[in-house]
GUKOLSE-484721 format. One line per 2 residues: their letters; for each residue x, y, z of C-alpha. Coordinates in Angstrom, 2 decimals. Last residue first. Layout:
N
a = X,Y,Z  ...
This chain:
265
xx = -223.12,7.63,104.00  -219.44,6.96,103.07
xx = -216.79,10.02,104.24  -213.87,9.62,102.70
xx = -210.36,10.08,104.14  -207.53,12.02,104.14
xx = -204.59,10.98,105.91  -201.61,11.59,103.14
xx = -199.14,10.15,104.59  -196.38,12.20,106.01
xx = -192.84,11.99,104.81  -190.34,9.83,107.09
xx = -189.09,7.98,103.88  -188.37,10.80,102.12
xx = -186.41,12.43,104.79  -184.32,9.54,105.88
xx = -183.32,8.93,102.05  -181.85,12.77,101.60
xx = -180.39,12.93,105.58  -178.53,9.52,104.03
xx = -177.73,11.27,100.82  -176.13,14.11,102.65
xx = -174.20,11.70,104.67  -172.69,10.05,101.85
xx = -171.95,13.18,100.39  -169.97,14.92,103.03
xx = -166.24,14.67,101.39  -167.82,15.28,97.66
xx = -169.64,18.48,98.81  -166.38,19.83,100.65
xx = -164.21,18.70,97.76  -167.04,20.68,95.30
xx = -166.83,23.71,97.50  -163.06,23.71,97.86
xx = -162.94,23.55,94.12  -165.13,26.21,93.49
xx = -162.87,28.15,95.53  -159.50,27.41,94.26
xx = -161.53,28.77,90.89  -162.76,31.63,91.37
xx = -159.55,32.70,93.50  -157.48,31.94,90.04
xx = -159.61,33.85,87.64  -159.69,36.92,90.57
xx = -155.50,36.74,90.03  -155.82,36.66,86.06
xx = -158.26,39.88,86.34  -155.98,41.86,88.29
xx = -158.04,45.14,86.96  -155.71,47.87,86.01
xx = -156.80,50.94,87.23  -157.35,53.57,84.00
xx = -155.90,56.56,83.72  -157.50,59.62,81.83
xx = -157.20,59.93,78.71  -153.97,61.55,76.54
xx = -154.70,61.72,72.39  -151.42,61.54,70.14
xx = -151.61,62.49,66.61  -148.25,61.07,64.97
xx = -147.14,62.66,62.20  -144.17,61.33,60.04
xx = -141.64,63.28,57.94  -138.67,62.78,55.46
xx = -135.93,66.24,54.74  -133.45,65.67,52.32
xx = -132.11,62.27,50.37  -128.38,62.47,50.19
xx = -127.45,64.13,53.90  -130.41,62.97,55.20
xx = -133.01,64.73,57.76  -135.77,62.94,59.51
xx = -138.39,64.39,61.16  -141.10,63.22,63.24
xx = -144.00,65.54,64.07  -146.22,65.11,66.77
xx = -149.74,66.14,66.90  -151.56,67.06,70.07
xx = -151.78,65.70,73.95  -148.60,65.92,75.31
xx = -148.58,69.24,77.93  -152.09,69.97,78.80
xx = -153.14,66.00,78.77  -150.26,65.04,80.69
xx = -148.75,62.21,79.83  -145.99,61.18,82.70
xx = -142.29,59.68,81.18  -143.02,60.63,77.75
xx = -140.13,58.66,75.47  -139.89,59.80,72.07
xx = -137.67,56.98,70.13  -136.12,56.36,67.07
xx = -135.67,53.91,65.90  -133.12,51.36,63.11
xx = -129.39,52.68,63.59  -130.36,53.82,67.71
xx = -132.02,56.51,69.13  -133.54,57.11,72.60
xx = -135.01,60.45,73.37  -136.54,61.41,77.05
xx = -139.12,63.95,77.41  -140.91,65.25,80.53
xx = -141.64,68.81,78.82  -138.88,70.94,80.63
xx = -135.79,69.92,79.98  -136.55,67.95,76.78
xx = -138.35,70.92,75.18  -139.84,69.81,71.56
xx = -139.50,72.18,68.51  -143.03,73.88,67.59
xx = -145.20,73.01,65.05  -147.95,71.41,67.12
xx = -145.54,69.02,69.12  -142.30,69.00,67.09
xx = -139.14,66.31,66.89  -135.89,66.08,65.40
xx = -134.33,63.41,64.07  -130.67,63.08,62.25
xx = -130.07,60.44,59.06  -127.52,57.69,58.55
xx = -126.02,57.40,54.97  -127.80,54.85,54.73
xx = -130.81,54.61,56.44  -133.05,52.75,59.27
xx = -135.28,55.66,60.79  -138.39,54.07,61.74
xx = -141.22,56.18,63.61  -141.50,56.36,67.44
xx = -143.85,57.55,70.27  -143.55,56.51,74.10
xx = -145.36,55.99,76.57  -144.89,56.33,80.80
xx = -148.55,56.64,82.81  -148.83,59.79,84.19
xx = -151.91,60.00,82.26  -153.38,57.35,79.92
xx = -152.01,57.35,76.32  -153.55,57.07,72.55
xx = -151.74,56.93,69.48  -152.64,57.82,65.63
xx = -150.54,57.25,63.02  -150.30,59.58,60.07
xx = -148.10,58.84,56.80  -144.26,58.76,56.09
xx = -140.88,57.25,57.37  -139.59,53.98,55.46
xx = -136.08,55.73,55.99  -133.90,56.24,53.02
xx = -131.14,54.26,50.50  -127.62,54.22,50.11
xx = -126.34,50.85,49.12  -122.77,50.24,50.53
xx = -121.02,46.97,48.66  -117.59,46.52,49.86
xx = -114.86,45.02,47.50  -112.32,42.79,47.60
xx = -109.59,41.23,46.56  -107.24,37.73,46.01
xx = -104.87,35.46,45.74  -104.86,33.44,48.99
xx = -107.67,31.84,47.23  -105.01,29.89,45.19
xx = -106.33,27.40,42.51  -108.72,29.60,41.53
xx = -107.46,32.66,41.67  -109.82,35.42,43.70
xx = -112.69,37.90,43.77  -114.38,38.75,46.62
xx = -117.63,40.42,46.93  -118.38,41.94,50.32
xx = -122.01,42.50,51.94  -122.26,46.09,53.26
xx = -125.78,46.71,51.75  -127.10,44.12,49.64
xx = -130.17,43.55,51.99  -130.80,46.63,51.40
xx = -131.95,46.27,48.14  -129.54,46.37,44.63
xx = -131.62,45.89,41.17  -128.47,44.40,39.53
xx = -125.29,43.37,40.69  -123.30,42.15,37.39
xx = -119.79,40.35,38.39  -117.10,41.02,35.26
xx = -114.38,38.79,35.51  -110.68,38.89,33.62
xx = -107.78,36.18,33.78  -110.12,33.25,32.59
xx = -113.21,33.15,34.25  -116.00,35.12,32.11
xx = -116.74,33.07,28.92  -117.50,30.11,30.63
xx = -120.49,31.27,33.26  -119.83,32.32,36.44
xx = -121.82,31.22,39.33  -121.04,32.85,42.70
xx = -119.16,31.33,46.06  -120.89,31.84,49.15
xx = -118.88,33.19,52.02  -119.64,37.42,51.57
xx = -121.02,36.99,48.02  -118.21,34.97,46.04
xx = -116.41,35.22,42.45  -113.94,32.91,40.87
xx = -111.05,33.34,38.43  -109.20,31.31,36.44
xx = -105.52,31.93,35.32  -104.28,32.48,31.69
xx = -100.38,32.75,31.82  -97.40,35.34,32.00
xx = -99.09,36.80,35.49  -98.26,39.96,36.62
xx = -102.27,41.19,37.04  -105.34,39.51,36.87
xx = -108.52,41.33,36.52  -111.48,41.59,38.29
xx = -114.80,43.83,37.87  -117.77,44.57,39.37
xx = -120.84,46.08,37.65  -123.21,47.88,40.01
xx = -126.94,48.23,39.11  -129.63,50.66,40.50
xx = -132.97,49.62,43.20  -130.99,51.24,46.24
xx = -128.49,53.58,45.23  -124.89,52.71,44.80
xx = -121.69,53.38,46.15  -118.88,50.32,45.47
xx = -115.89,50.30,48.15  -112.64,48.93,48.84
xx = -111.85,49.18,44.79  -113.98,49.60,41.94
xx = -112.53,47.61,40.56  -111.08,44.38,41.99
xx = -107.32,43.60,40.77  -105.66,40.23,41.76
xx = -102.25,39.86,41.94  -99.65,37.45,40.46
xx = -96.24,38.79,42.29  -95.31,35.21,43.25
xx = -98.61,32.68,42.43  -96.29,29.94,40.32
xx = -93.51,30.53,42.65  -95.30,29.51,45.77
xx = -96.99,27.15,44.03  -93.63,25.34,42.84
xx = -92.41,25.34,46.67  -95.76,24.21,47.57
xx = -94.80,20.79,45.87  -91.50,20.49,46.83
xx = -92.42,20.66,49.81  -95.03,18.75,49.62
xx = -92.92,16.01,47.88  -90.04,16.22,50.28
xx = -92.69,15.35,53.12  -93.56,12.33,50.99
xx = -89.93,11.51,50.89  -89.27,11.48,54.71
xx = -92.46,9.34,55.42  -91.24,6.74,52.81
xx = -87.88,7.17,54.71  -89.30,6.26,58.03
xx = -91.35,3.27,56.55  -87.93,1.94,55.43
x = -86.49,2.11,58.30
């Protein structure tokens, strides 16, 4: 009995005890800014900041970077926050900063970081296929915002329907896919080109020369004949050497004398 009611009171107690939470945190918000999303260029610096809102006392305030909570120093916890993103890379893009109460992470907001920034896409490479034999080109295309890729041969647009092309694109490649070099038709100087929406026009060239085919020597199958037959030899050798050392000691001992003899006068 009396354990029961020790049970019953503790429950009373949390009650009790969110109860007075519960009113302590009613219509206190949290105010990130800017808000949803922050729009940035890749290197720049992004201040975030957090304020509290309907709340007739100081409250603290912490920070985090997708799940890891931030440092703050003193000054910059109680009731307003300032979070200082500097020299942003891409690795910043679309992680979220949340800032919330202390004692109640219910209480919170957030804010998307999206860093715009181009495709690593420049210089000369130089590629080399055998006919009919399926290749492909590419050149790296990772952006944000996103970017659209077009493709010459010697100046002049590519033709998918009639050139043996395929394309493959996805948020990082893109792809040129020739499904059978032919010397007449690939062989030349490809252009990649990427077009953004912030950033312009970006280009790569690709010189691409088309030999003739090669047959592919099974080299690791010859290896392995080589060498099951060298072993059969040696087994074979090992398996008959006690008579090829008799035959050996017969011989030697059956050699002829040497029967020359001198003549005394």
């Amino acid at each position: 009995m009396v354990a029961t009611t020790a049970a019953q009171m503790k429950r009373v107690s949390c009650l009790i005890l969110l109860s007075c939470l519960c009113h302590l945190t009613a219509g206190v918000t949290v105010q990130v800014s800017p808000q949803e999303e922050a729009v940035a260029h890749l290197g720049s610096t992004v201040t975030l900041s957090c304020e509290v809102q309907n709340s007739d006392g100081e409250e603290e305030l912490q920070w985090s970077r997708n799940s890891g909570l931030v440092d703050l120093q003193e000054g910059n916890r109680l009731s307003q926050s300032h979070l200082c993103v500097q020299n942003l890379t891409r690795d910043d893009h679309q992680v979220k900063f949340t800032c919330q109460l202390k004692r109640n992470a219910s209480v919170s907001s957030s804010v998307k970081m999206s860093v715009l920034y181009p495709p690593i896409l420049s210089g000369e490479e130089n590629v080399t296929m055998e006919e009919t034999r399926e290749s492909e080109i590419s050149c790296p295309v990772q952006a944000n915002p996103q970017v659209t890729v077009s493709w010459l041969r010697n100046g002049v647009a590519v033709d998918l329907l009639k050139e043996g092309y395929t394309l493959y694109q996805d948020s990082s490649v893109a792809k040129l896919i020739i499904t059978k070099p032919d010397r007449e038709q690939h062989q030349g100087t490809f252009t990649c080109i990427a077009e953004s929406s912030v950033f312009g026009n970006m280009t790569k060239f690709i010189h691409v020369k088309v030999v003739d085919k090669t047959m592919a020597f099974p080299l690791g199958p010859l290896i392995a004949g080589c060498v099951v037959i060298l072993c059969t030899v040696l087994l074979a050798v090992l398996s008959k050497w006690s008579q090829i050392a008799k035959c050996c000691k017969y011989k030697v001992m059956k050699a002829p004398r040497d029967n020359t003899h001198l003549s005394q006068h």
